[in-house]
C-alpha positions in Angstrom: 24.7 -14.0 15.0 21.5 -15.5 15.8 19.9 -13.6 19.0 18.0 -15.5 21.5 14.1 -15.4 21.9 13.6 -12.8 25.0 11.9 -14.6 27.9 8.6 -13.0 29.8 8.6 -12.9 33.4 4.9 -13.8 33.9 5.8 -17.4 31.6 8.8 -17.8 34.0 6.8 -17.2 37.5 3.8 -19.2 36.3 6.1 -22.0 35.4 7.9 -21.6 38.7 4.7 -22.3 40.4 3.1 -25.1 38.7 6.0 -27.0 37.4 9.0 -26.1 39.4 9.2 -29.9 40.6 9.9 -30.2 37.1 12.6 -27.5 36.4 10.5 -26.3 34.0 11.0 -23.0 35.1 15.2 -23.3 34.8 14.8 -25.0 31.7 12.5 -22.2 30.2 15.6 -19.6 31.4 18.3 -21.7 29.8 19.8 -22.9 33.1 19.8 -27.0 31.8 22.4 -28.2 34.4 20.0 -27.0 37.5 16.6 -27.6 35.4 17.5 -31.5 35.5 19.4 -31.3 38.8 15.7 -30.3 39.7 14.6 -33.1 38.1 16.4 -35.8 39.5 15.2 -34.8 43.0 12.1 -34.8 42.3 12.1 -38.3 40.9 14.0 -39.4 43.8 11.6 -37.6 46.5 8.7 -39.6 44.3 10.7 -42.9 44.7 10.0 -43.7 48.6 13.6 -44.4 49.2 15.1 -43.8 52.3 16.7 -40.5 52.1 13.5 -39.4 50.0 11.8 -36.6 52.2 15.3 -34.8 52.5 15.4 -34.7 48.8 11.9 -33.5 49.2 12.9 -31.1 51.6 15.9 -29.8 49.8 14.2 -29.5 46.5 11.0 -26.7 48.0 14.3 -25.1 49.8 15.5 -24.6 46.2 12.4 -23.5 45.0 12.0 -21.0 47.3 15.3 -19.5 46.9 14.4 -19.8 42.7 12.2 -17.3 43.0 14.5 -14.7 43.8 16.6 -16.4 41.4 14.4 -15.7 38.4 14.0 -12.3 39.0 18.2 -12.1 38.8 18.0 -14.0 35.9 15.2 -11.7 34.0 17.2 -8.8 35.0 20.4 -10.4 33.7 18.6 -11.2 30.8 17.2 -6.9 30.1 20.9 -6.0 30.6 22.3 -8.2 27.8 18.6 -7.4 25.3 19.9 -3.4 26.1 23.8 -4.0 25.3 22.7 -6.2 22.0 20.2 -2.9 21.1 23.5 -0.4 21.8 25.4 -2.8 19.6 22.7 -2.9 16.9 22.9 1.0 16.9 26.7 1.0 17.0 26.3 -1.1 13.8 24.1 1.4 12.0 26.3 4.3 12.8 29.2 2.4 11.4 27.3 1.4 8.1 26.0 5.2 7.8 29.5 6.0 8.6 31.1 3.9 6.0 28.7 5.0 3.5 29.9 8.7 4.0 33.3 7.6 3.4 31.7 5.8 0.1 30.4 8.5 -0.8 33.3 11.1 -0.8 35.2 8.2 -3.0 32.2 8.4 -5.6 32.3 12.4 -5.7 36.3 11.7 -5.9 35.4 9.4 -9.0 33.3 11.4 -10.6 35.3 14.7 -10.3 38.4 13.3 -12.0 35.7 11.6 -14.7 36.6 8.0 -13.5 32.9 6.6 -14.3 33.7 3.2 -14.1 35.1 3.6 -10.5 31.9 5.6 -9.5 29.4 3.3 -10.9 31.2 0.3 -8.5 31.0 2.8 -5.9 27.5 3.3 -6.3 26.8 0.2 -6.2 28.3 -0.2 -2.8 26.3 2.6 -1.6 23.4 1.7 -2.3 23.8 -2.0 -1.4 25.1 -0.5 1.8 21.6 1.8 2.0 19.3 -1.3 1.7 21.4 -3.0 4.5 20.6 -0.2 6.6 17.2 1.0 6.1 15.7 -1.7 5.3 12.6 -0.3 3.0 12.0 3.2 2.1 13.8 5.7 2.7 15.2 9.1 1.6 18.8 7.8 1.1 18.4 5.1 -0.3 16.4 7.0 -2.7 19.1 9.0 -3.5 21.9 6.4 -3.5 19.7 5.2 -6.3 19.7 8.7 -8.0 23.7 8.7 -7.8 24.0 5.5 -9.1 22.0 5.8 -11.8 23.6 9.5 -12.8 27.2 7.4 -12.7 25.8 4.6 -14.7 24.1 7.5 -17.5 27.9 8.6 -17.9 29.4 5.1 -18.1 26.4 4.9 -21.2 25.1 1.4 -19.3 21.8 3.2 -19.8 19.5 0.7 -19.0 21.1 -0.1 -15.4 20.5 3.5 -15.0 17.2 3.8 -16.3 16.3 0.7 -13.6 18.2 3.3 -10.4 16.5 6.2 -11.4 12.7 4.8 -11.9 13.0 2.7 -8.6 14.4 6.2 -6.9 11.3 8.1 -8.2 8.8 5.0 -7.0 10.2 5.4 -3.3 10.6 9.5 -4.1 6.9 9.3 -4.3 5.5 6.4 -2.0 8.0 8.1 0.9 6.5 12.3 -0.3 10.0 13.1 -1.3 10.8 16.8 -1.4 9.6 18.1 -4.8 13.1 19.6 -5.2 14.8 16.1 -4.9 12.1 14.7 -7.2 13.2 17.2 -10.0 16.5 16.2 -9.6 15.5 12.3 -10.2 13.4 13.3 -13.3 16.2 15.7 -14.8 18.3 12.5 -14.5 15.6 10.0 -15.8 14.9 12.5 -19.1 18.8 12.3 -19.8 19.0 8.7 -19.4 15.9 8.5 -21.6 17.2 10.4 -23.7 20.4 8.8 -24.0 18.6 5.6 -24.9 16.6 7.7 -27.3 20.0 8.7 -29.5 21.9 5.7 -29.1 18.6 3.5 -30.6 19.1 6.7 -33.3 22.2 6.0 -33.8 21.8 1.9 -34.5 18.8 3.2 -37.2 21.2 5.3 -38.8 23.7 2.9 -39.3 20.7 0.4 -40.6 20.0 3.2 -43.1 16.6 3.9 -41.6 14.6 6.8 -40.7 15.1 8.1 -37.0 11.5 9.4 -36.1 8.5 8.5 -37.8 5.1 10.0 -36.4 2.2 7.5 -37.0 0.4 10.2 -39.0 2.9 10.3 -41.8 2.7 8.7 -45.2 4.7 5.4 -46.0 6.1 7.2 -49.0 10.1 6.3 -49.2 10.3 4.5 -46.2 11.5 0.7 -46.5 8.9 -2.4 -45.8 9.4 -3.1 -42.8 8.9 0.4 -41.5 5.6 0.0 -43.8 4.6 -3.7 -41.5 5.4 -1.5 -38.8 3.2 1.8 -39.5 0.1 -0.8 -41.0 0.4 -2.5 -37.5 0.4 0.6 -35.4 -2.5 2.0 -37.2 -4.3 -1.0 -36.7 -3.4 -1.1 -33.2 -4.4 1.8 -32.6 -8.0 1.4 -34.6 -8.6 -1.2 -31.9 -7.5 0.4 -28.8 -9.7 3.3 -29.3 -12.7 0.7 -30.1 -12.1 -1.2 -27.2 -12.2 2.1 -25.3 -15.8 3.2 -26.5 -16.7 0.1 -25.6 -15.7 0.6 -22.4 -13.7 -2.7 -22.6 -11.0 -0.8 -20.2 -9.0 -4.1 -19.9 -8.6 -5.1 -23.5 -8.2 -1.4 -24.6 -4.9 -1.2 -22.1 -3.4 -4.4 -23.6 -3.9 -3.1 -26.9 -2.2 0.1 -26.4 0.7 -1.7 -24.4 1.1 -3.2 -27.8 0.7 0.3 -30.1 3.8 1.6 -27.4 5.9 -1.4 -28.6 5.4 -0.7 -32.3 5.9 3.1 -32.2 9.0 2.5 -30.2 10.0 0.3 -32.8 8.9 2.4 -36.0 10.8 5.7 -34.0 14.2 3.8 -32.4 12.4 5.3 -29.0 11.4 8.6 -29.6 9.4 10.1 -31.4 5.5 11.9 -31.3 4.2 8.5 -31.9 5.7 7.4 -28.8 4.5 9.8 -26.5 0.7 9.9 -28.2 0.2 6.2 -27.3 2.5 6.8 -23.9 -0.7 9.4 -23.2 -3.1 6.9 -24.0 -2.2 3.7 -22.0 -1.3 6.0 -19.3 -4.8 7.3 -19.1 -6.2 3.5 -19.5 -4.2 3.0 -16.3 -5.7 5.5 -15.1 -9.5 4.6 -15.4 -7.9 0.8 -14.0 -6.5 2.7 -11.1 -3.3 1.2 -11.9 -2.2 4.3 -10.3 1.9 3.9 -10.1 2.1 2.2 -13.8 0.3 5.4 -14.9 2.5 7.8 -13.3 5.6 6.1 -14.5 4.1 6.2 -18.3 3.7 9.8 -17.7 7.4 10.5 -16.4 8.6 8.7 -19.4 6.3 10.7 -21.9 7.1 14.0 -20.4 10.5 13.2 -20.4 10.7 12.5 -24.4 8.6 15.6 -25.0 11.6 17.2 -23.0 14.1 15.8 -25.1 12.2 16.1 -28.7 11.7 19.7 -27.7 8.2 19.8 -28.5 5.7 22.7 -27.6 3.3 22.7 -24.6 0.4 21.0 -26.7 1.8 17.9 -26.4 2.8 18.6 -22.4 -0.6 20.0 -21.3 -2.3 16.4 -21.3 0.3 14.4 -19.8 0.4 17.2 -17.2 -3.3 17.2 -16.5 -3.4 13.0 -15.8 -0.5 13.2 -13.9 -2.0 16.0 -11.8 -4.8 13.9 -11.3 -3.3 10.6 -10.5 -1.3 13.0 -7.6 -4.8 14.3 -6.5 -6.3 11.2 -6.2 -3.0 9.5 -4.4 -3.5 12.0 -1.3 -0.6 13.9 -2.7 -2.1 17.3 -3.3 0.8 19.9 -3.2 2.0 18.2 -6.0 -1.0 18.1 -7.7 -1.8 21.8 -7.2 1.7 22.5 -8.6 1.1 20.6 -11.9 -2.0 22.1 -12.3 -1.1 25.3 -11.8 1.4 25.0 -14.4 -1.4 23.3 -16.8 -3.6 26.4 -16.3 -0.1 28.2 -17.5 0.5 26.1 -20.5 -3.4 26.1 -21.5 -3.7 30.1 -21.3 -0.4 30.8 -22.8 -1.4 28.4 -25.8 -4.9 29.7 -26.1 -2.9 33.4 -26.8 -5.6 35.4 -25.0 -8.4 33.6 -26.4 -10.8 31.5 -24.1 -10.5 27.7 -24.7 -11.9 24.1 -23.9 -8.6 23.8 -22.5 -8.1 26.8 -20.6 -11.6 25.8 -18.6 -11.0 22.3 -17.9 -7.3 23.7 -16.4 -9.6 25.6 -14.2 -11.9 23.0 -13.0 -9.7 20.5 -12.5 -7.9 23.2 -9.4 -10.8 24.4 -8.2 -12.2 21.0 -8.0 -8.7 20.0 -5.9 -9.4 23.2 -3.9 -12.5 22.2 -3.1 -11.8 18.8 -2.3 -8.7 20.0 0.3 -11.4 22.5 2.3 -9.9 25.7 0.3 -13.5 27.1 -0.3 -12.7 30.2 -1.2 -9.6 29.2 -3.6 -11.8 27.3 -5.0 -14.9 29.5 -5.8 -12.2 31.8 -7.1 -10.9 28.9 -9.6 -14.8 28.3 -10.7 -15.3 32.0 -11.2 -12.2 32.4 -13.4 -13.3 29.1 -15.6 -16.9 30.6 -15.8 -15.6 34.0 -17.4 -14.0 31.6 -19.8 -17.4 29.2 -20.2 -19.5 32.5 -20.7 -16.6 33.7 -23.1 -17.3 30.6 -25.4 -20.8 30.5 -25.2 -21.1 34.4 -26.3 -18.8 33.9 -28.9 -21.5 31.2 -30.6 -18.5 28.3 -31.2 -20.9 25.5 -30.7 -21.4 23.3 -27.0 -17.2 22.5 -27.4 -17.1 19.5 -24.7 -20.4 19.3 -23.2 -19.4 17.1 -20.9 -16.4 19.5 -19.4 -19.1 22.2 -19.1 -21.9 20.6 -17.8 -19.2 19.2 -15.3 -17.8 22.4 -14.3 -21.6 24.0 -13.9 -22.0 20.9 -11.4 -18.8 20.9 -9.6 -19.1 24.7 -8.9 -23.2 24.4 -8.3 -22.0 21.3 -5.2 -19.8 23.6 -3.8 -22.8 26.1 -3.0 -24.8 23.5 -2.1 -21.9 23.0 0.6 -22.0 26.1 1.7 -26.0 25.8 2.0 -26.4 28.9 -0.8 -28.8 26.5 -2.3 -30.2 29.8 -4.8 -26.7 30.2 -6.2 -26.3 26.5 -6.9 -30.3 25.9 -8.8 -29.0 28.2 -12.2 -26.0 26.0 -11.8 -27.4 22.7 -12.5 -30.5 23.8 -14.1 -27.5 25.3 -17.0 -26.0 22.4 -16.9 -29.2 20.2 -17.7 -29.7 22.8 -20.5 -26.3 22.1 -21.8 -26.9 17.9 -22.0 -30.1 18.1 -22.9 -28.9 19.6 -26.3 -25.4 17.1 -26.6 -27.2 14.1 -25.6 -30.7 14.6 -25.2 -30.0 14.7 -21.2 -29.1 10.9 -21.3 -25.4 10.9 -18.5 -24.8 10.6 -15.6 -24.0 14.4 -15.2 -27.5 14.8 -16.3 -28.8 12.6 -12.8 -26.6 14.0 -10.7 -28.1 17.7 -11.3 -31.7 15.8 -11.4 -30.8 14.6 -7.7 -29.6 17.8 -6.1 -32.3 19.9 -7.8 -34.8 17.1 -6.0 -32.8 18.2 -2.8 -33.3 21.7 -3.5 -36.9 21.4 -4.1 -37.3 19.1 -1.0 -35.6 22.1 0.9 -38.2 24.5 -0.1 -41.1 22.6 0.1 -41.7 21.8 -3.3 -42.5 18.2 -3.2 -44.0 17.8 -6.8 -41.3 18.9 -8.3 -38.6 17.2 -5.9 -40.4 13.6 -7.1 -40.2 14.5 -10.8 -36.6 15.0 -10.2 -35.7 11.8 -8.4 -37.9 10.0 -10.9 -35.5 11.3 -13.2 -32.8 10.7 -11.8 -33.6 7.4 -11.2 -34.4 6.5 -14.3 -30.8 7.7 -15.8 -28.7 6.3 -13.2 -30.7 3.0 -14.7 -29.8 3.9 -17.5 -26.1 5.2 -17.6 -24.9 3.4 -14.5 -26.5 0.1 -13.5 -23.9 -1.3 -11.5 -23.8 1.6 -9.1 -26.0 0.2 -7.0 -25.5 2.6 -3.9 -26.8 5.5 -6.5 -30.1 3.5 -7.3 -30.9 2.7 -4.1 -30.5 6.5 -3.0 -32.3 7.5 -5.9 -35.1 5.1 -4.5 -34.8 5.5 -1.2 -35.6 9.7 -2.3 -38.8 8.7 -4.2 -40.1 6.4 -1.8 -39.6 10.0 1.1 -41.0 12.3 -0.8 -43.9 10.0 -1.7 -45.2 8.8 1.5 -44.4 12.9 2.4 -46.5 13.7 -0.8 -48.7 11.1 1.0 -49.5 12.2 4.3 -50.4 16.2 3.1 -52.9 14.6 0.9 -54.4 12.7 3.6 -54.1 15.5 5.5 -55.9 18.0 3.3 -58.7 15.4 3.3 -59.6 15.3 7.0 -59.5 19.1 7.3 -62.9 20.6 7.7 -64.2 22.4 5.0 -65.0 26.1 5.7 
């Protein structure tokens, strides 16, 4: 039923006033047989006939009583707009209420095993949940979840594989309750899985191998698993080119492509699968294709689930999809996947201090520091310090430079913070020491420990040696990152202080009087 368009009293008063001759005012509030009666008499009073000034007359009489009339009629008109909101509202509780009663005929189903019946059901529900909601919600997200849990058991895997990634895509744009969430994945690793052994199950029957890593030999396998492996490799050759390039773009394409293959070469699963899974999902990543990422990392977690593999192959996957939460807003999540990184890392480092282990680390502490949790924070930093000094005593090389100079920074920015500027100078002055030796002190972690030791020399009056570092930093930010244009002109705008500051005490020291 098509509601009418609510009318405003000022429109309705100002039309009174300056064309109630007209009727405009009736005619605006649906009263037509009056709005023309209106009309008429005015046309008439405008005619000169006789009889003329008692229409006149008759019609302001009219108009005077209509003013009184349209404020019954805008009252009139608030009653009905309330009874059609009550109705409205009526009509929700009767859809929520019909979807309870659909929803104790889907438990109903599914107790006596009838999955055909359920996955109908389900459908109903959530076609009832859409009607209702209309966008987001909690329950429609788990009408989805239900749905797709009926359709896994009826084996229409794919249908279920659709309910059960839209679920987790309005799970996390709504903040679902991690509980819930779990509940969605569990049902999304099953249904992947499913999909996973049925594919299996069509190779077997083709005669070909179930799983084939990308790493293996193409000893005994047939020639079109050898096209396939040649391809993949290839793919993957190109992919990781594209990448050092920094050619982010054609490096995701490429790896959307290696997926296909290894899917392909494994019937679904299979290591190969989730290595290149990792990878596009990290090219996503640096595109800020944010909600493609996260799904790529649901699915590879999901297969590393089902292939039962060790927490090697989870502890990367983990980390990204920690970060893609962190940098969503959605930090409770992220703390809880990078808590159980830190977990995974330490447990696979067996007591030893690790790359691994430190980044885990860095990566919290960073989030704490970022959420206003100081103190968590500089207790993360400590913890992956023991672990830095750990590997440096035990002479095994600079590992990943970058990760260490990073976390030197990271930790030296939170002092600076906190204004404990003599805590925070060994900090980046380490960190310089460690670049300087990977990369001859040629990054863009190398000029941001050049700009805040400028700061910290500004600070204590060393002006000399605050210039030498913004020259330097500077010069690699030209160097490293020319289209950051913000950090050049800082970096300027920092020489250009300190040198008409350099300036003025020269000038100074000339003009005092000798002695």
């Amino acid at each position: 039923m098509r509601i009418p368009t609510p009318r405003r009293k000022p429109f309705a008063y100002l039309l009174l006033l300056v064309g109630g001759f007209l009727g405009a005012h009736r005619f605006y509030l649906r009263s037509y047989l009056g709005a023309a009666a209106q009309l008429l008499l005015c046309l008439f009073a405008a005619t000169g006939l006789p009889g003329a000034r008692v229409g006149l007359a008759l019609l302001l009489s009219w108009l005077l009583v209509d003013i009184y009339w349209v404020y019954v009629q805008l009252k009139r008109q608030e009653a009905l707009d309330a009874a059609r909101h009550r109705a409205a509202k009526a009509y929700d509780l009767q859809a929520l209420g019909q979807a309870d009663e659909l929803r104790e005929r889907f438990v109903a189903a599914a107790e006596m095993h009838d999955w055909a019946r359920a996955v109908a059901l389900g459908e109903l529900i959530v076609a009832n949940a859409r009607k209702v909601f209309k966008g987001p919600h909690q329950n429609l997200a788990m009408s989805l979840c239900m749905h797709g849990q009926a359709c896994y058991q009826f084996k229409a895997f794919d249908e279920a594989k659709a309910s059960l990634e839209e679920s987790l895509a309005i799970g996390r744009q709504i903040g679902m309750p991690a509980e819930d969430m779990e509940i969605v994945r569990k049902a999304l690793a099953m249904t992947l899985a499913g999909i996973g052994e049925h594919a299996a199950a069509r190779r077997r029957r083709a005669h070909l191998p179930a799983n084939l890593p990308a790493h293996l030999s193409t000893d005994g396998r047939t020639g079109d698993d050898t096209v396939l492996l040649g391809l993949l490799e290839d793919q993957e050759r190109r992919y990781k080119a594209a990448f050092e390039r920094r050619d982010l773009a054609l490096a995701e394409r490429l790896c959307a492509e290696a997926v296909h293959t290894s899917r392909q070469l494994c019937g679904g699963l299979g290591e190969a699968v989730v290595f290149h899974l990792v990878s596009h999902a990290e090219f996503c990543r640096q595109l800020q294709w944010h909600d493609k990422a996260v799904s790529l990392l649901d699915e590879s977690l999901a297969i590393i689930d089902q292939l039962g593999l060790d927490d090697s192959w989870r502890l990367g996957p983990s980390n990204t999809l920690a970060l893609l939460h962190a940098g969503a807003g959605r930090s409770d999540e992220a703390e809880v996947l990078y808590k159980k990184t830190i977990a995974m890392a330490v447990a696979l480092s067996k007591g030893n201090s690790t790359d691994e282990v430190v980044r885990a680390f860095n990566n919290l502490a960073f989030l704490y520091a970022n959420t206003d949790q100081d103190q968590k924070a500089e207790l993360c930093y400590a913890r992956a310090m023991v672990h830095l000094d750990k590997l440096a005593s035990e002479d095994k090389g600079e590992g990943d430079a970058d990760l260490h100079a990073d976390l030197l920074i990271n930790f030296a920015q939170l002092h600076m913070a906190r204004n404990e500027s003599e805590h925070a100078k060994p900090l980046f002055e380490r960190a310089l020491a460690i670049q300087e030796r990977s990369c001859r002190g040629i990054s863009t972690s190398a000029a941001t420990a050049h700009n805040d030791l400028g700061l910290i020399a500004q600070d204590e009056g060393d002006l000399r040696e605050a210039l030498r570092h913004f020259k330097r930093t500077l010069l690699l930010n030209q160097i490293c990152a020319p289209d950051h244009l913000g950090n050049l002109a800082n970096a300027q705008r920092n020489i250009d202080n300190v040198s008409l500051a350099l300036a003025a005490v020269a000038r100074a020291a000339r003009l005092e009087p000798s002695t």
